[in-house]
C-alpha positions as CSV (number, residue, x, y, z in Angstrom):
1,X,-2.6,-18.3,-14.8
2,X,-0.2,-19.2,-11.8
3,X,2.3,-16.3,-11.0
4,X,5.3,-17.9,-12.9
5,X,3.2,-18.2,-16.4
6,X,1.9,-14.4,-15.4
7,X,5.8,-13.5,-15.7
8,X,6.7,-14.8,-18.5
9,X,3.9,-13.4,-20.4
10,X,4.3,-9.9,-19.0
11,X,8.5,-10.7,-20.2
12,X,7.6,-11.5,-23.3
13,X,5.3,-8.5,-24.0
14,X,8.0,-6.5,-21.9
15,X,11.1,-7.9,-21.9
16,X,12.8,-4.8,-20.2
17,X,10.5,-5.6,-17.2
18,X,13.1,-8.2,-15.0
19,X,11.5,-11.4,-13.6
20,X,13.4,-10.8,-10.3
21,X,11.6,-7.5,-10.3
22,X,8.0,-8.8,-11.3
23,X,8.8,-11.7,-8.7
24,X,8.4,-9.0,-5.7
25,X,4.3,-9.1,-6.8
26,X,1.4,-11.2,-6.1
27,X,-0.6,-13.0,-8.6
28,X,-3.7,-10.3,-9.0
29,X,-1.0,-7.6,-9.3
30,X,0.6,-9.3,-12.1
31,X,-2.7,-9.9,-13.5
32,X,-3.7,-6.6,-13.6
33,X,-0.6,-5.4,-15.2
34,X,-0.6,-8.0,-17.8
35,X,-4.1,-7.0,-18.4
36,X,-2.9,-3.7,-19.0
37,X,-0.1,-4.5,-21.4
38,X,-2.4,-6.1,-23.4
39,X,-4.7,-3.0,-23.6
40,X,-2.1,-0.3,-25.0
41,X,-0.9,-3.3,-27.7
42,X,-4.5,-3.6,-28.9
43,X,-6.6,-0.8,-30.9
44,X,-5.6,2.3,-30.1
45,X,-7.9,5.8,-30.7
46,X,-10.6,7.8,-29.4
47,X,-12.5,4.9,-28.6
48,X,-10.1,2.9,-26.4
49,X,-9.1,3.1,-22.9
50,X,-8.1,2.3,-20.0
51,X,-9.3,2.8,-16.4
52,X,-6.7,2.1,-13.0
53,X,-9.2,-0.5,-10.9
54,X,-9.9,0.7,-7.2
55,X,-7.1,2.0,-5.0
56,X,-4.3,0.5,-7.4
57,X,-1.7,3.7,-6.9
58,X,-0.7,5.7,-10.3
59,X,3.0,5.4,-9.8
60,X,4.4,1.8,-8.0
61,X,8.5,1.7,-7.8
62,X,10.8,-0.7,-5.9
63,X,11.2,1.5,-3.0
64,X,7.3,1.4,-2.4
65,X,7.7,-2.5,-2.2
66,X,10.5,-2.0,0.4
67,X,8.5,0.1,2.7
């Protein structure tokens, strides 16, 4: 998916989540977190889950971007 089409699906799934915000991220970010999304919609229980890939930091917030 090319980064636009990555936005719109993560708005669609989160529409709280503002395009100007998702925007500030590149492509494999936006991958990853549309990845995610889909993960806590699907099957939930003792055996799902979900595991944060390499050095991808817990907590990400616009500040962090502006640094």
């Amino acid at each position: 998916m090319h980064k636009q089409e990555l936005i719109d699906a993560i708005h669609a799934k989160n529409p709280t989540a503002a395009k100007v915000f998702l925007e500030m991220f590149d492509e494999p970010t936006l991958d990853r977190y549309l990845r995610r999304l889909n993960t806590v919609a699907g099957h939930r229980g003792p055996d799902s889950g979900w595991v944060r890939e390499g050095a991808t930091p817990a907590i990400t917030s616009a500040a962090d971007l502006a640094a």
